[in-house]
CHARMM-style PDB file with segment names, atoms N, HN, CA, C and O in Angstrom:
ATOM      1  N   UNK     1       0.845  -1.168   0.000  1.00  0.00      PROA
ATOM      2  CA  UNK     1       0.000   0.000   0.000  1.00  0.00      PROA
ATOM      3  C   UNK     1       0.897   1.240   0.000  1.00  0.00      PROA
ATOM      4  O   UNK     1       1.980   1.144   0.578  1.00  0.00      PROA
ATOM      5  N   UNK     2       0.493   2.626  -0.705  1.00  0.00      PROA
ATOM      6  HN  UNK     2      -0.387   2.703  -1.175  1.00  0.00      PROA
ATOM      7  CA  UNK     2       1.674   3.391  -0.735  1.00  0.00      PROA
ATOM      8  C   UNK     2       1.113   4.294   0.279  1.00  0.00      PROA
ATOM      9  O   UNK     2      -0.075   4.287   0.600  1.00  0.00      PROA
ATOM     10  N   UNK     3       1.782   4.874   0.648  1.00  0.00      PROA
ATOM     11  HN  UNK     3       2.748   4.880   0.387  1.00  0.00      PROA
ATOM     12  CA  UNK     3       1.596   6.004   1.914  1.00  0.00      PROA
ATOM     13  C   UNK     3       2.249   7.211   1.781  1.00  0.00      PROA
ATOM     14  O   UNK     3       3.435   7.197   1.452  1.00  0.00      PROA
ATOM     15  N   UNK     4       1.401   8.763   2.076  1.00  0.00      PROA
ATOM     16  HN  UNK     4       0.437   8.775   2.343  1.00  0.00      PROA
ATOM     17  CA  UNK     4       2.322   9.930   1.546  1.00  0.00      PROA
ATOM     18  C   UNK     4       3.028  10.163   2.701  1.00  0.00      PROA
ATOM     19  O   UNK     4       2.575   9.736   3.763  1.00  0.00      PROA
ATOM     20  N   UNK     5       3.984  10.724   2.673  1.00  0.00      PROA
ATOM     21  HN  UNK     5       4.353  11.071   1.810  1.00  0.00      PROA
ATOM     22  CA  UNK     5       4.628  11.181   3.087  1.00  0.00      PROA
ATOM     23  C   UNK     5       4.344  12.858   3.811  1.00  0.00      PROA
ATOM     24  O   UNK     5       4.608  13.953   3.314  1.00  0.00      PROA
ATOM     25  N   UNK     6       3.911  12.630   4.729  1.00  0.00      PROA
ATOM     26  HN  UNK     6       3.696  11.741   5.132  1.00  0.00      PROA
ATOM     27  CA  UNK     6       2.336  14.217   5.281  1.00  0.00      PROA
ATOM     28  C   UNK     6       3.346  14.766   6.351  1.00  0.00      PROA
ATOM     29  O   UNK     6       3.022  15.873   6.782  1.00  0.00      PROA
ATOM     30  N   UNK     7       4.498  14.237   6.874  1.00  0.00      PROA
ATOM     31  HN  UNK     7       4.762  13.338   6.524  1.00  0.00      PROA
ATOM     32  CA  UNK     7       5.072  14.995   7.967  1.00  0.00      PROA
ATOM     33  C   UNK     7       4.544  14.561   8.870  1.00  0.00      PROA
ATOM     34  O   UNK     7       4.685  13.347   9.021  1.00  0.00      PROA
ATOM     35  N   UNK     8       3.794  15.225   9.773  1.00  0.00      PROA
ATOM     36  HN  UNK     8       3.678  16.211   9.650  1.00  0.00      PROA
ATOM     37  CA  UNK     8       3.170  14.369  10.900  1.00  0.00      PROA
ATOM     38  C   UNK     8       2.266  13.456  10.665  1.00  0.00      PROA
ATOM     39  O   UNK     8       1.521  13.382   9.688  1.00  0.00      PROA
ATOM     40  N   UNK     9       2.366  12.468  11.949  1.00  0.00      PROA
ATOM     41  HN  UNK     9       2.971  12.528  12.743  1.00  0.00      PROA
ATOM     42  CA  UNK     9       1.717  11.627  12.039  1.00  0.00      PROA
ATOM     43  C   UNK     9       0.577  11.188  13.533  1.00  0.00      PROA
ATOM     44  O   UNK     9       0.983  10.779  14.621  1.00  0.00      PROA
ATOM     45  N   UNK    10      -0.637  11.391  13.205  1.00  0.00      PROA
ATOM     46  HN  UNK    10      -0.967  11.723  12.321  1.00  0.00      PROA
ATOM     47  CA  UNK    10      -1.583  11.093  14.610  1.00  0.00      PROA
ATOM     48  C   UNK    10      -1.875   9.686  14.466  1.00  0.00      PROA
ATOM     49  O   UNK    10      -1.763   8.992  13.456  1.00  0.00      PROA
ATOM     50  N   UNK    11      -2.392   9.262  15.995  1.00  0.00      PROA
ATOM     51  HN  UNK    11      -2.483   9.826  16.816  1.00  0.00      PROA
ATOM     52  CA  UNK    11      -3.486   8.363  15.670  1.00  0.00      PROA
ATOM     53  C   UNK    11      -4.659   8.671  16.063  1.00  0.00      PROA
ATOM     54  O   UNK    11      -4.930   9.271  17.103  1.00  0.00      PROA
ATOM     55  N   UNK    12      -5.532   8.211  15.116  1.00  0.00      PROA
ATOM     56  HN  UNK    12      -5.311   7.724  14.271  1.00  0.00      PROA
ATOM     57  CA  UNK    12      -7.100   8.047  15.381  1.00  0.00      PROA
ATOM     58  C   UNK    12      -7.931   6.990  15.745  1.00  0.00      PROA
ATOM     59  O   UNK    12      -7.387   6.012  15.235  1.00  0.00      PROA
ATOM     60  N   UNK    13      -8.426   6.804  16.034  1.00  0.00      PROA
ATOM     61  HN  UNK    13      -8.868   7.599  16.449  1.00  0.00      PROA
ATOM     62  CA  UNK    13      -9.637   5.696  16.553  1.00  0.00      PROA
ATOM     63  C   UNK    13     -11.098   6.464  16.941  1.00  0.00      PROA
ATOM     64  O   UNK    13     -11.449   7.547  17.409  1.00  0.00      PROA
ATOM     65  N   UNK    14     -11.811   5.044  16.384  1.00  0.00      PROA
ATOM     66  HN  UNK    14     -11.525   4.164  16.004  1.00  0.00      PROA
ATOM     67  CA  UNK    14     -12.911   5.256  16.509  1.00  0.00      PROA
ATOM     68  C   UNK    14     -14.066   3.894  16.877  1.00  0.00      PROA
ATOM     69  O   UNK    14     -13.398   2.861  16.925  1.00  0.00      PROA
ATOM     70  N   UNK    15     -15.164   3.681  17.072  1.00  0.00      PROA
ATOM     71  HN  UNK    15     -15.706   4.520  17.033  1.00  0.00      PROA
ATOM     72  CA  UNK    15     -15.839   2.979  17.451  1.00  0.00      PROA
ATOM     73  C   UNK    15     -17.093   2.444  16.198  1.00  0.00      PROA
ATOM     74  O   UNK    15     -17.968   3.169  15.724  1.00  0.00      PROA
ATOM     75  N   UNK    16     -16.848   0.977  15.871  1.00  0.00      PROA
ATOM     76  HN  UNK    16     -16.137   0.388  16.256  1.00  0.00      PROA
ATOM     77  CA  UNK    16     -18.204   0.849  14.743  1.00  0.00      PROA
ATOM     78  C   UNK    16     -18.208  -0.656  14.628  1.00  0.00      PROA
ATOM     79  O   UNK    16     -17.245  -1.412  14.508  1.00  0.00      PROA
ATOM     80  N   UNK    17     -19.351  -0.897  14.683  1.00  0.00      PROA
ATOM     81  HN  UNK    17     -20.133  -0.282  14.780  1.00  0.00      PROA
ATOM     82  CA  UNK    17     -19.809  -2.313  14.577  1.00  0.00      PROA
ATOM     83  C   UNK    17     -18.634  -3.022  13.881  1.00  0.00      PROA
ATOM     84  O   UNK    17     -17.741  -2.445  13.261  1.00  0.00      PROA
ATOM     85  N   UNK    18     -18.765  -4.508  14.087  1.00  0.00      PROA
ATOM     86  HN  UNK    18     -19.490  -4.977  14.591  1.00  0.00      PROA
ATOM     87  CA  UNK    18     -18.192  -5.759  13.905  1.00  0.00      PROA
ATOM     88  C   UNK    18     -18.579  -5.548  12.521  1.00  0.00      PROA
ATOM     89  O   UNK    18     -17.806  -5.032  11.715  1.00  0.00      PROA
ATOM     90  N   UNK    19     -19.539  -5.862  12.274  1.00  0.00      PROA
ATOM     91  HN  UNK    19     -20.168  -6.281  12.929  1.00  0.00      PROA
ATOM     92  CA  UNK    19     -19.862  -6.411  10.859  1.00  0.00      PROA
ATOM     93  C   UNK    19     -19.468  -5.194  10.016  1.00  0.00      PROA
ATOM     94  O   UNK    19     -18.528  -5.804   9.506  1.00  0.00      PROA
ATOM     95  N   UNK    20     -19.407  -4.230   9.553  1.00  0.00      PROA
ATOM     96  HN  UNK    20     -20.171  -3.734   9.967  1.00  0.00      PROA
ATOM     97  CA  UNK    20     -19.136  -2.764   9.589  1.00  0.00      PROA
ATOM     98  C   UNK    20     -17.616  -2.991   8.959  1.00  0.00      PROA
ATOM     99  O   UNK    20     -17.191  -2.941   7.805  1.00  0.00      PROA
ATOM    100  N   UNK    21     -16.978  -3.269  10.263  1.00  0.00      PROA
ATOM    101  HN  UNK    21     -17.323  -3.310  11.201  1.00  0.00      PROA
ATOM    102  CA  UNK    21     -15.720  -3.723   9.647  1.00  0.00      PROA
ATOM    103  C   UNK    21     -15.359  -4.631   8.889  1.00  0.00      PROA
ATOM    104  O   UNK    21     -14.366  -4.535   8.167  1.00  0.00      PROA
ATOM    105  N   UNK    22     -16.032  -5.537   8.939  1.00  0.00      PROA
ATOM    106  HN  UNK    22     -16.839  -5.615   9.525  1.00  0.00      PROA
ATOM    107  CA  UNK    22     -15.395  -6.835   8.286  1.00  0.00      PROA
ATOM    108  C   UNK    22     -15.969  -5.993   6.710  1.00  0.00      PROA
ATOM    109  O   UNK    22     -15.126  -5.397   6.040  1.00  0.00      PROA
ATOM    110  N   UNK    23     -17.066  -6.024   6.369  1.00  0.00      PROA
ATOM    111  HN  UNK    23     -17.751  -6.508   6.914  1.00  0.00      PROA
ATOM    112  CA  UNK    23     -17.455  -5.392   4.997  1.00  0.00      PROA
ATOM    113  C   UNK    23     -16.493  -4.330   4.583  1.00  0.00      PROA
ATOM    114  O   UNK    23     -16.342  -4.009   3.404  1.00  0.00      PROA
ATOM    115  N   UNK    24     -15.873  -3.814   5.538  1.00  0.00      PROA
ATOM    116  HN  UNK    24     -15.996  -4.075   6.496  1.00  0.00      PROA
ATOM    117  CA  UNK    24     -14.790  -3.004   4.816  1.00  0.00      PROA
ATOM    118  C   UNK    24     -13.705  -3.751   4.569  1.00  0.00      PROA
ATOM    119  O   UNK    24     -13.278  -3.832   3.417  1.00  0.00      PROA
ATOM    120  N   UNK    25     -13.119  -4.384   5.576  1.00  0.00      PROA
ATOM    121  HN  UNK    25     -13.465  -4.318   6.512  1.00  0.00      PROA
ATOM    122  CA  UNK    25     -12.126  -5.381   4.790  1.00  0.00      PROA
ATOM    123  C   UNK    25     -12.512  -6.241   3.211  1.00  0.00      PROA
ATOM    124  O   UNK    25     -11.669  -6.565   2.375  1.00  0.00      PROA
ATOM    125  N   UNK    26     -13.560  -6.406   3.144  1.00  0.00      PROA
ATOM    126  HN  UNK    26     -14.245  -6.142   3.824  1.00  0.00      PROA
ATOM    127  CA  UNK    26     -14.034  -7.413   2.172  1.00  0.00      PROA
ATOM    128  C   UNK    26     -14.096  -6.529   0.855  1.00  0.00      PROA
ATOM    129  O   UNK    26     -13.971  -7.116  -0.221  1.00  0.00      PROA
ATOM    130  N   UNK    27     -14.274  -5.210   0.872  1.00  0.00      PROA
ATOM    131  HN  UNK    27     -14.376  -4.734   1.746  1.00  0.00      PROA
ATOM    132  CA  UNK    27     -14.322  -3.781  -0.075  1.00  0.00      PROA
ATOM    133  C   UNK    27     -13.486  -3.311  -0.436  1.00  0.00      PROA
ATOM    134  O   UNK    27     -13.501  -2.870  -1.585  1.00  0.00      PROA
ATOM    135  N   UNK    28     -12.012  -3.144   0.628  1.00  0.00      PROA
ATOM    136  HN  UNK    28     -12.000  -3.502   1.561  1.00  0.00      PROA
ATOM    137  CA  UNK    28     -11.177  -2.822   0.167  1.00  0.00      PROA
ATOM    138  C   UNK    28     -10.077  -3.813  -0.128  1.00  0.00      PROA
ATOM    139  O   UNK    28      -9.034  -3.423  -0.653  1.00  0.00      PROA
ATOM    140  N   UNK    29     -10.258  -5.014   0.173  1.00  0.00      PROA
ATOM    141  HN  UNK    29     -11.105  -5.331   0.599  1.00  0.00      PROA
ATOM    142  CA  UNK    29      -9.076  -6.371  -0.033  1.00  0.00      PROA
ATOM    143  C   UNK    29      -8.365  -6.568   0.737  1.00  0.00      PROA
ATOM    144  O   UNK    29      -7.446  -7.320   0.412  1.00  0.00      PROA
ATOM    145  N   UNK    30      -8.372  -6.098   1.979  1.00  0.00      PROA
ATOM    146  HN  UNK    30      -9.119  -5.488   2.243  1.00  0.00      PROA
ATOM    147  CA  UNK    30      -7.075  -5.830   2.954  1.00  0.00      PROA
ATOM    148  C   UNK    30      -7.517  -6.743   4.595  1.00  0.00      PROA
ATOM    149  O   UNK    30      -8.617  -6.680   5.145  1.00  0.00      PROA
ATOM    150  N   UNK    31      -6.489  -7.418   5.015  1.00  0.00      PROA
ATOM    151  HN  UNK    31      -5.596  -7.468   4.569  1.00  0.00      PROA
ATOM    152  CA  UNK    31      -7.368  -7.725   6.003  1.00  0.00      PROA
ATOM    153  C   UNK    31      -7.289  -7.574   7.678  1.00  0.00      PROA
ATOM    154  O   UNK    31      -7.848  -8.097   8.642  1.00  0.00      PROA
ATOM    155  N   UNK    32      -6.194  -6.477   7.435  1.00  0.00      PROA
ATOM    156  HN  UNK    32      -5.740  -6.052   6.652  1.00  0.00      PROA
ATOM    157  CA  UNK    32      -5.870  -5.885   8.832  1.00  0.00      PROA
ATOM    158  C   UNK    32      -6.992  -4.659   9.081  1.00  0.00      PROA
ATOM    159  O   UNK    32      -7.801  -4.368   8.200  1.00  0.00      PROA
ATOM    160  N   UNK    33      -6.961  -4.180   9.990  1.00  0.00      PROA
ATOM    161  HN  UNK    33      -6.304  -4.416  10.705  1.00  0.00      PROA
ATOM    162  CA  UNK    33      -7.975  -2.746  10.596  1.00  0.00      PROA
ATOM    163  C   UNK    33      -7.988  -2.277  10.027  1.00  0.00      PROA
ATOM    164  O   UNK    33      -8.877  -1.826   9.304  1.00  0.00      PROA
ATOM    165  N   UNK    34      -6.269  -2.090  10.147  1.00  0.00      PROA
ATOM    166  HN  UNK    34      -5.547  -2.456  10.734  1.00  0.00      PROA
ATOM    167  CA  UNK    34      -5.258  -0.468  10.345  1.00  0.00      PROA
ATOM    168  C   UNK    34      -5.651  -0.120   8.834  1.00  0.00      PROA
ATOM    169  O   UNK    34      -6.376   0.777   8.403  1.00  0.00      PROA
ATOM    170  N   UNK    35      -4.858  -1.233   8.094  1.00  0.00      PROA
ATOM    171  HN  UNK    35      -4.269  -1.962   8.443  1.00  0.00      PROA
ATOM    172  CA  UNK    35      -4.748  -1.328   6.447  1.00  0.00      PROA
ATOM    173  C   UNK    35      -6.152  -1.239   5.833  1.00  0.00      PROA
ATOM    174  O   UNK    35      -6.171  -0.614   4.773  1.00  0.00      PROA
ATOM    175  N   UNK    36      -7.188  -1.661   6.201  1.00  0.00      PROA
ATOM    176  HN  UNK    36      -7.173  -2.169   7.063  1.00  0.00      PROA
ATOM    177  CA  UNK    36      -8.257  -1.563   5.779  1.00  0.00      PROA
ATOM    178  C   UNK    36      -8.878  -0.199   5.640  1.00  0.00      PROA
ATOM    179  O   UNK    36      -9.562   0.215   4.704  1.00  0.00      PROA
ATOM    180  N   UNK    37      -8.452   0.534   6.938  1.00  0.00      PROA
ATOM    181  HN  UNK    37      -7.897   0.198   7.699  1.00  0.00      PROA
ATOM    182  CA  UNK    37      -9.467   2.182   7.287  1.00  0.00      PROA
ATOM    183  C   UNK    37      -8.364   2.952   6.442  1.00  0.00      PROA
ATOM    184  O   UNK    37      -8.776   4.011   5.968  1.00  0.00      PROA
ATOM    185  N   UNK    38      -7.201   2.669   6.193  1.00  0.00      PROA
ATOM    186  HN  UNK    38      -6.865   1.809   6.578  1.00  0.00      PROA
ATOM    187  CA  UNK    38      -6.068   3.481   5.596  1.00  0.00      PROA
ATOM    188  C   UNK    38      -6.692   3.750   4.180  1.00  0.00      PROA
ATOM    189  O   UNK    38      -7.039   4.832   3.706  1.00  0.00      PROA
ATOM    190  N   UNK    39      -6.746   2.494   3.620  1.00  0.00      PROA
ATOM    191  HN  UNK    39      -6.464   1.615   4.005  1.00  0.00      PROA
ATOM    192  CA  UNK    39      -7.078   2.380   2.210  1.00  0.00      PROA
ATOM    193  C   UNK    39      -8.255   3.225   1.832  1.00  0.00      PROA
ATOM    194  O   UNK    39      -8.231   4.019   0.892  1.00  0.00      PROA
ATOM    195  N   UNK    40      -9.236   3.024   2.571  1.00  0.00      PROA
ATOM    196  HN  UNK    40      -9.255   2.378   3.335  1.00  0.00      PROA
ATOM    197  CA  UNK    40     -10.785   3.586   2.651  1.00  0.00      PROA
ATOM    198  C   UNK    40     -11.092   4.845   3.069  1.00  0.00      PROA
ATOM    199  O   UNK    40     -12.241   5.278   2.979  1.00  0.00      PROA
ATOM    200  N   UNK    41     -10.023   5.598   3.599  1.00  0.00      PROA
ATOM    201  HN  UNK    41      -9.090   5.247   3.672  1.00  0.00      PROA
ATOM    202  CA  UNK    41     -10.011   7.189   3.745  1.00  0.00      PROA
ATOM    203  C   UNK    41      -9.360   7.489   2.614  1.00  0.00      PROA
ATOM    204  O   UNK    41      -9.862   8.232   1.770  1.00  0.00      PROA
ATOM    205  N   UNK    42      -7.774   6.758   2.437  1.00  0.00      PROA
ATOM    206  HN  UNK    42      -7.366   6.155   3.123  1.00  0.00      PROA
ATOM    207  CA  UNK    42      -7.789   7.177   0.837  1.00  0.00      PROA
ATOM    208  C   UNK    42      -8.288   7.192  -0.168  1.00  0.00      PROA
ATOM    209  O   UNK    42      -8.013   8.215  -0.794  1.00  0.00      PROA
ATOM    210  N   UNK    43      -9.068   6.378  -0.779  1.00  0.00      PROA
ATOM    211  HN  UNK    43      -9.292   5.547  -0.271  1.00  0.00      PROA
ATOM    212  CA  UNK    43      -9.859   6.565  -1.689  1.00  0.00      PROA
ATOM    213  C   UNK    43     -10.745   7.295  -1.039  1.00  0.00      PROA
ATOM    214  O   UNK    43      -9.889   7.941  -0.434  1.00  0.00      PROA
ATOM    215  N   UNK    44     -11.752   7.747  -0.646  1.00  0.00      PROA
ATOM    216  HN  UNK    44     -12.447   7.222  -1.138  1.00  0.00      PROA
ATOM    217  CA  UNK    44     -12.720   8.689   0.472  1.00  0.00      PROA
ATOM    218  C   UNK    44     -12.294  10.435  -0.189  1.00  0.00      PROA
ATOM    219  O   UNK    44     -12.948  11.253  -0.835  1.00  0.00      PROA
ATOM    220  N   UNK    45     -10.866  10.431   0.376  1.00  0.00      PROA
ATOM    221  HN  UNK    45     -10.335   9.766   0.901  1.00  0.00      PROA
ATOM    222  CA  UNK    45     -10.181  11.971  -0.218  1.00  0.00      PROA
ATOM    223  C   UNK    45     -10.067  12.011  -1.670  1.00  0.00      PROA
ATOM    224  O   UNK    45     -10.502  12.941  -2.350  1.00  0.00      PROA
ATOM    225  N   UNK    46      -9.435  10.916  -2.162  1.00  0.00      PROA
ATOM    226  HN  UNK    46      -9.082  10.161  -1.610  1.00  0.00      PROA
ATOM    227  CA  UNK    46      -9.207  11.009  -3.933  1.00  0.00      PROA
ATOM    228  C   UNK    46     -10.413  10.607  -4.646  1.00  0.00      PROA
ATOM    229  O   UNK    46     -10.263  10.921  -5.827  1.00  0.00      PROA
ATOM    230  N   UNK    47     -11.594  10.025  -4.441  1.00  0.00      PROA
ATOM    231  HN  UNK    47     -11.715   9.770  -3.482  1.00  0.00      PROA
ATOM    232  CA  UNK    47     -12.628  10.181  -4.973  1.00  0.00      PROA
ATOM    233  C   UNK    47     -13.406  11.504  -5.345  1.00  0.00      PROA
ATOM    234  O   UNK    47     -13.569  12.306  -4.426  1.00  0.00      PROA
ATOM    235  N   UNK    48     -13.979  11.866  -6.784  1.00  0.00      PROA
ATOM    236  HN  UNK    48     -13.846  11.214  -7.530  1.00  0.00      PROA
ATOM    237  CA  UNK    48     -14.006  12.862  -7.027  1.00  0.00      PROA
ATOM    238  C   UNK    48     -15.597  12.860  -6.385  1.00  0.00      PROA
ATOM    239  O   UNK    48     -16.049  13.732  -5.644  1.00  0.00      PROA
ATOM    240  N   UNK    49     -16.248  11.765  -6.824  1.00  0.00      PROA
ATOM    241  HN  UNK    49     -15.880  11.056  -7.426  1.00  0.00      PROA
ATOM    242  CA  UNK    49     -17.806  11.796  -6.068  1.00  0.00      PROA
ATOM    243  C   UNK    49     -17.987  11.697  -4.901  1.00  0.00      PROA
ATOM    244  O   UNK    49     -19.112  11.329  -4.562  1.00  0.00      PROA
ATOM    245  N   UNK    50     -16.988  11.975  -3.852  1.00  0.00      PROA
ATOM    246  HN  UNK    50     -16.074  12.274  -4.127  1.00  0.00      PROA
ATOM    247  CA  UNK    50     -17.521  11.965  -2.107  1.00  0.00      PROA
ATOM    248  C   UNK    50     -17.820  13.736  -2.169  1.00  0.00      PROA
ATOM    249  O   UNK    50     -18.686  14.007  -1.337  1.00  0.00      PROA
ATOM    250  N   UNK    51     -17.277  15.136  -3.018  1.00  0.00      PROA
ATOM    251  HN  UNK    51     -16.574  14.916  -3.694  1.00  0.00      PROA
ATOM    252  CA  UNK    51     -17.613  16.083  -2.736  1.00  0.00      PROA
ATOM    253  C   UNK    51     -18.904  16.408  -3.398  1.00  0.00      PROA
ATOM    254  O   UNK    51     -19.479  17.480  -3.207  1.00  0.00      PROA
ATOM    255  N   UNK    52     -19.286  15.614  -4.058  1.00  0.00      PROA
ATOM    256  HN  UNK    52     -18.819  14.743  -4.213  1.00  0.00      PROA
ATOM    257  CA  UNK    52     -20.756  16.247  -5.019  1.00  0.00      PROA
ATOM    258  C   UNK    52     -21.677  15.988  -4.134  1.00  0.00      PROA
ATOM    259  O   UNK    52     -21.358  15.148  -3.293  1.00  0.00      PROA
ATOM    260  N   UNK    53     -22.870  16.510  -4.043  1.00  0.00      PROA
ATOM    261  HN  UNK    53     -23.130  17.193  -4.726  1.00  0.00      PROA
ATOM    262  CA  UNK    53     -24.290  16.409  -3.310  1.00  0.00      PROA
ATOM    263  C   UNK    53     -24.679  15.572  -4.217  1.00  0.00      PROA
ATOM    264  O   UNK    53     -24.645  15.629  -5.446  1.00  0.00      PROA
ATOM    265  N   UNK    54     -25.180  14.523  -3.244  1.00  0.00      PROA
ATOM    266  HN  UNK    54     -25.208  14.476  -2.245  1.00  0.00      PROA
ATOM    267  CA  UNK    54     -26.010  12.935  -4.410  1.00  0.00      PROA
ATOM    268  C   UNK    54     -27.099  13.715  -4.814  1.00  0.00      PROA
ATOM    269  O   UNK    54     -27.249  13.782  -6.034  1.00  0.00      PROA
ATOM    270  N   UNK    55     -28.129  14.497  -3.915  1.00  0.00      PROA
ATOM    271  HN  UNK    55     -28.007  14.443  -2.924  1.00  0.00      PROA
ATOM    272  CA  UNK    55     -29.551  14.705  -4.585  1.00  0.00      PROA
ATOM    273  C   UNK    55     -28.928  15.473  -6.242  1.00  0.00      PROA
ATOM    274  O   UNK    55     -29.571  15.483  -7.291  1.00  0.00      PROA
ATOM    275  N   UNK    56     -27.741  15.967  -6.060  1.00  0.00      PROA
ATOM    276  HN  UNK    56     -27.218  15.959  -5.207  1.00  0.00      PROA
ATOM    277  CA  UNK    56     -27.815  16.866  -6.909  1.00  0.00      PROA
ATOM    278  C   UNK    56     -27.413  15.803  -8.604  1.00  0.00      PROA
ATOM    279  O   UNK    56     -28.075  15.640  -9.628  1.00  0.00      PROA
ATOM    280  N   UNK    57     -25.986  15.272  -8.154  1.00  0.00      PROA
ATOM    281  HN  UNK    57     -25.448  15.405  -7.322  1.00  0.00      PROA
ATOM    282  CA  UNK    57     -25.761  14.506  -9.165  1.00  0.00      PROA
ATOM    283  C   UNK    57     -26.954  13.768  -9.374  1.00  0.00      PROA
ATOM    284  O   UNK    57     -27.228  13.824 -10.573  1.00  0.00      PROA
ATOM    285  N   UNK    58     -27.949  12.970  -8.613  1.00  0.00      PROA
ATOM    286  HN  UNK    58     -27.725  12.925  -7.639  1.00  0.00      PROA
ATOM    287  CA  UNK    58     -29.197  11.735  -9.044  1.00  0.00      PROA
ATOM    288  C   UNK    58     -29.938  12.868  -9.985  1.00  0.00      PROA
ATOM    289  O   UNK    58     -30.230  12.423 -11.094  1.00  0.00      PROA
ATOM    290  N   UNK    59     -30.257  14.081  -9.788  1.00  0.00      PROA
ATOM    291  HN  UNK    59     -30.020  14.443  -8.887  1.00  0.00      PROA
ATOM    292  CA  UNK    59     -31.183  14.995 -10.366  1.00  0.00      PROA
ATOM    293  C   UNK    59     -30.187  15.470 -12.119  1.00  0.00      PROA
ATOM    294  O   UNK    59     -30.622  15.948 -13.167  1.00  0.00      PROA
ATOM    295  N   UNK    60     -28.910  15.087 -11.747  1.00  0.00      PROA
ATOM    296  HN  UNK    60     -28.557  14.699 -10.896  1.00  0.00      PROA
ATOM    297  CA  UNK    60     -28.408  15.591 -13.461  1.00  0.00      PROA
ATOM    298  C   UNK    60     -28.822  14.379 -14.314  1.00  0.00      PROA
ATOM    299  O   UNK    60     -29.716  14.341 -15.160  1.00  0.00      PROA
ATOM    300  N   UNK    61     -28.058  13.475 -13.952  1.00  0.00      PROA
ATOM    301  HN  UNK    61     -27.332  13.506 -13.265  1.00  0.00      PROA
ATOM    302  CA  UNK    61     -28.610  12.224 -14.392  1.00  0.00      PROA
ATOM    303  C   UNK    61     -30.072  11.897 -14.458  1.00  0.00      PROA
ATOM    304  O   UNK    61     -30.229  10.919 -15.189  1.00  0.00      PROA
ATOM    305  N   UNK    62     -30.816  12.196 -14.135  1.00  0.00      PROA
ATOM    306  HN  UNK    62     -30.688  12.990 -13.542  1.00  0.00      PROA
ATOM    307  CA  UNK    62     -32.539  12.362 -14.596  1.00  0.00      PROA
ATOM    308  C   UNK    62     -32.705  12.974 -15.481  1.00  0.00      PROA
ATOM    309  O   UNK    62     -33.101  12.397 -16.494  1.00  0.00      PROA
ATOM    310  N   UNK    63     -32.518  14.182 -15.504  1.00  0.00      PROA
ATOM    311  HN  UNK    63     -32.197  14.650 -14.681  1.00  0.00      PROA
ATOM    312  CA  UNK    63     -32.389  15.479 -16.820  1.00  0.00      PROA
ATOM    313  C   UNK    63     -31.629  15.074 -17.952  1.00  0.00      PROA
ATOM    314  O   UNK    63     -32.217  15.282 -19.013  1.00  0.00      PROA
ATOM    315  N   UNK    64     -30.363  14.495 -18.065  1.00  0.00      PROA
ATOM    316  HN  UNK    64     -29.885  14.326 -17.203  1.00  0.00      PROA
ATOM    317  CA  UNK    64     -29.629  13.992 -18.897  1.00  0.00      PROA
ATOM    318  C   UNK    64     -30.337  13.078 -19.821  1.00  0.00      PROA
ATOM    319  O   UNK    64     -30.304  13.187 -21.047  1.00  0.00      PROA
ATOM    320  N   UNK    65     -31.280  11.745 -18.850  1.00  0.00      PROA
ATOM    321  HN  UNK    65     -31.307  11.656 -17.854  1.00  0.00      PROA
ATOM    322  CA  UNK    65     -31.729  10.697 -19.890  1.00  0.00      PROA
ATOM    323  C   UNK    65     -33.214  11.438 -20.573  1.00  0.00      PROA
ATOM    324  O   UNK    65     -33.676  11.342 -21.710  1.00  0.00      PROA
ATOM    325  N   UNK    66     -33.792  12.313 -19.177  1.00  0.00      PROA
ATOM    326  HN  UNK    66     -33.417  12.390 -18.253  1.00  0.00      PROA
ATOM    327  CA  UNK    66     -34.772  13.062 -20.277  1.00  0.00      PROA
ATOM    328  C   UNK    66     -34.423  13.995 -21.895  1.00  0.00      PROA
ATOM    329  O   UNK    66     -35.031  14.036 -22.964  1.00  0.00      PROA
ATOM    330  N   UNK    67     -33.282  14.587 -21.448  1.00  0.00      PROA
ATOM    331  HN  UNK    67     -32.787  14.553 -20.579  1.00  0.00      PROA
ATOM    332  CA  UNK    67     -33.226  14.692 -23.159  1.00  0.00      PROA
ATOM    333  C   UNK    67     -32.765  14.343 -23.775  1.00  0.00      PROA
ATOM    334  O   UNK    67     -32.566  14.976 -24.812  1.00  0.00      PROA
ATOM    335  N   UNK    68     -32.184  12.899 -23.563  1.00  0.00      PROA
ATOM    336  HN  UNK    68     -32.345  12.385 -22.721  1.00  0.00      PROA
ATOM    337  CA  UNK    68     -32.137  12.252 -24.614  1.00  0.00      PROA
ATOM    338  C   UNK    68     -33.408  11.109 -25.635  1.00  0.00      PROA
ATOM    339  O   UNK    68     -33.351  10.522 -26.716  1.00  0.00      PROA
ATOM    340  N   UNK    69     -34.277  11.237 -24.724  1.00  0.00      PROA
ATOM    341  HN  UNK    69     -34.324  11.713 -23.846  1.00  0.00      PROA
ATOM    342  CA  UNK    69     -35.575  10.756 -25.175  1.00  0.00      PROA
ATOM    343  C   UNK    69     -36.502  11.764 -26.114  1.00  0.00      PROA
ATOM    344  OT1 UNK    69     -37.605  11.394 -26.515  1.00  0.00      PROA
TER     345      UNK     69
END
């Protein structure tokens, strides 16, 4: 897994169901915690669709197939 290089370093923790986790291991391929929540905040930040508003994107995509009909 590659890791940037950010200068400091915290730790975080947090609290979330069993099953919760395991589905994230199973999502991201990984089968440690650590490696699992690492992977899944990264993609989280580099995903371009975690900043769009869903109502908004579901509502372009409605409009879109309407004119194409």
């Amino acid at each position: 897994m590659r890791k940037k290089n950010t200068g400091k370093i915290v730790h975080a923790q947090t609290v979330l169901p069993s099953e919760m986790l395991e589905e994230l291991k199973k999502k991201t391929g990984e089968s440690s915690t650590k490696d699992a929540i690492y992977k899944a905040i990264e993609h989280y930040l580099a995903c371009p669709y975690t900043h769009e508003d869903p109502l908004k994107k579901r509502l372009e995509q409605v409009l879109k197939r309407r004119k194409k009909k």
